[in-house]
C-alpha positions in Angstrom: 0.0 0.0 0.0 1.1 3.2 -0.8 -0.9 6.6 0.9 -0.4 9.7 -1.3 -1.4 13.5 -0.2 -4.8 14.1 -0.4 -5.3 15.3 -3.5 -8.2 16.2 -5.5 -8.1 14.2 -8.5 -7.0 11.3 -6.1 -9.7 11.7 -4.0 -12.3 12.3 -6.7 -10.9 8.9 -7.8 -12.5 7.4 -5.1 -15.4 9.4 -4.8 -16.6 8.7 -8.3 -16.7 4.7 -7.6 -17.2 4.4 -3.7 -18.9 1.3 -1.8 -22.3 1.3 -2.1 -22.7 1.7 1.7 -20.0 4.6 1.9 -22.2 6.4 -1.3 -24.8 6.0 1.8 -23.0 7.5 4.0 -21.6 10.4 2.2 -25.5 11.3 0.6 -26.7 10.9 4.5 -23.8 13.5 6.0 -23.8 15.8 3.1 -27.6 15.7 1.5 -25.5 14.7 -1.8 -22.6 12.4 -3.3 -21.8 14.8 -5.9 -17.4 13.5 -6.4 -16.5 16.8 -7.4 -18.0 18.8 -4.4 -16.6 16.2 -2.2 -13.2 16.1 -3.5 -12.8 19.8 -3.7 -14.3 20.2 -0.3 -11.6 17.6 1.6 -8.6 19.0 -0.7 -9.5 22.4 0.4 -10.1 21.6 4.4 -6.5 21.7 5.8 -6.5 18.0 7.4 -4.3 17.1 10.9 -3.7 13.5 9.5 -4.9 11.6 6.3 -4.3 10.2 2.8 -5.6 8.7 -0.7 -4.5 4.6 0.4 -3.2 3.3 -3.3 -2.6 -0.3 -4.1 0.9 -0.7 -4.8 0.4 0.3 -8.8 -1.0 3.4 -7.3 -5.1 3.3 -8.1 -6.5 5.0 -5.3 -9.0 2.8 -3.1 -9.4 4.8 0.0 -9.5 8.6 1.2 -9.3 8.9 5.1 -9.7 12.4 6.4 -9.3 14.0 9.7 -10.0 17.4 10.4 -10.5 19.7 13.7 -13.9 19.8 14.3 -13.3 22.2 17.2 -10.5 23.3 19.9 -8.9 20.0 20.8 -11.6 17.5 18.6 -11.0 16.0 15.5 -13.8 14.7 12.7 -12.3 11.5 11.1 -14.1 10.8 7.5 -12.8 7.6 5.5 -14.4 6.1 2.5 -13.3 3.8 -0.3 -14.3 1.8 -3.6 -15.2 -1.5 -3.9 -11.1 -2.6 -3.9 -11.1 -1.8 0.2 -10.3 -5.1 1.1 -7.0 -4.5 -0.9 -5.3 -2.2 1.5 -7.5 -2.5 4.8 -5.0 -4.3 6.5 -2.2 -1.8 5.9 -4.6 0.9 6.4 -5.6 -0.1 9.5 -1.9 -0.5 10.8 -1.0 3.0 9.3 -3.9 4.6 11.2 -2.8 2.4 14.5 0.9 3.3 13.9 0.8 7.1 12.3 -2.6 8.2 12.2 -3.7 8.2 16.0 -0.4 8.8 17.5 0.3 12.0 15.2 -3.1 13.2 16.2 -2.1 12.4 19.7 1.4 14.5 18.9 -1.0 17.7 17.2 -3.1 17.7 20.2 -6.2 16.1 20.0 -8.0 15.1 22.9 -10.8 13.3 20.7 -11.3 12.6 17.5 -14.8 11.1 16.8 -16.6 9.7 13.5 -20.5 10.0 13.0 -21.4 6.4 10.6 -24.8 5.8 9.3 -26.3 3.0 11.5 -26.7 0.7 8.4 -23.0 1.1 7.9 -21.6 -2.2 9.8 -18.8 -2.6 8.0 -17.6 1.0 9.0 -18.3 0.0 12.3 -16.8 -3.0 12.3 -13.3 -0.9 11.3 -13.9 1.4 13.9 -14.2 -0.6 16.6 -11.2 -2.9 15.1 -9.1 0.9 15.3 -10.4 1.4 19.0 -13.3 3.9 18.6 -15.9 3.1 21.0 -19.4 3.7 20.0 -21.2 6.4 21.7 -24.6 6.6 21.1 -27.3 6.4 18.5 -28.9 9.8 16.9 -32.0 9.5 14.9 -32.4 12.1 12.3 -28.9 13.9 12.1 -28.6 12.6 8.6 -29.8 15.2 6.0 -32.7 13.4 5.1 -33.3 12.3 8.6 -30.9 8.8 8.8 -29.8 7.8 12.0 -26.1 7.9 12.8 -23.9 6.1 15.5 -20.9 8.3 17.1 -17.9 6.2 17.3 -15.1 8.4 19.4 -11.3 7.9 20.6 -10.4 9.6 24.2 -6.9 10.6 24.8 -7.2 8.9 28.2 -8.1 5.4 26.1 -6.2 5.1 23.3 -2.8 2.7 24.0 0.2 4.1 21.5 2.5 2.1 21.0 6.1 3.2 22.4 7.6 3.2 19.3 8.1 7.1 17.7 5.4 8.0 14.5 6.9 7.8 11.4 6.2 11.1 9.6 5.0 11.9 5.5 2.6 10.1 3.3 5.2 7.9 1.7 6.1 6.0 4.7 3.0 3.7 4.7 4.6 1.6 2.0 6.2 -0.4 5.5 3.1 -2.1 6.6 2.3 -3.4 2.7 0.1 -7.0 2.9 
């Protein structure tokens, strides 16, 4: 796996062919799944930690976001195509090795993710990352979905003694 900067054209590679359940997701949060909008909208947000995960010929298969949401809380956003499965494993060690301990390092106290309650698969990966779901919240969605909170505390997330590796490129270690 290779994670490259978030980009727009790499994340509208993703957008135009997500899962079906992520297209869910997206149209729920945003009240559309338009890949251009969202691109330019996560390109243009400055993001704490994040990156377009590419299988190792480069094809972009996930975009995984976070953002401050507020003083000391960060938004986490991921969603991917169909190819997921490719690079979750290495994704999933990249967040547990980089991600959470360089949002640890930028001073996060939170970072939380709000996942449509159909969404299990998303849930499954956040649990598997150490989010604990919250709570359930009928009609947040923008046509009135229910969502699930899933959030990491500072005083519960275990980081491993071992320094974060800084830069994009340096995912490449934990390749499947």
């Amino acid at each position: 796996m290779i994670v490259a900067p978030l980009h727009e054209p790499l994340i509208r590679a993703v957008a135009l062919d997500p899962r079906a359940c992520d297209r869910a997701e997206i149209t729920a949060t945003l009240g559309h799944a338009d890949p251009w909008v969202l691109a330019r909208h996560l390109a243009r947000t400055p993001a704490v930690a994040g990156g377009v995960a590419c299988d190792d010929d480069g094809q972009p298969i996930a975009v995984l976001h976070l953002a401050w949401a507020r003083p000391g809380v960060l938004g986490a956003s991921l969603f991917a195509t169909p190819r997921f499965p490719h690079v979750a494993r290495s994704l999933t060690a990249w967040v547990r090795r980089v991600v959470i301990p360089g949002a640890l390092a930028a001073g996060a106290h939170r970072a939380e993710a709000h996942s449509l309650a159909s969404h299990a698969t998303a849930h499954r990966w956040l649990r598997a990352l150490g989010a604990r779901a919250e709570g359930s919240h009928p009609g947040w969605g923008a046509h009135g979905e229910t969502f699930v909170t899933f959030a990491w505390i500072r005083s519960h997330v275990h980081v491993s003694p071992r320094p974060p590796e800084t830069g994009a490129a340096t995912a490449a270690a934990d390749a499947e």
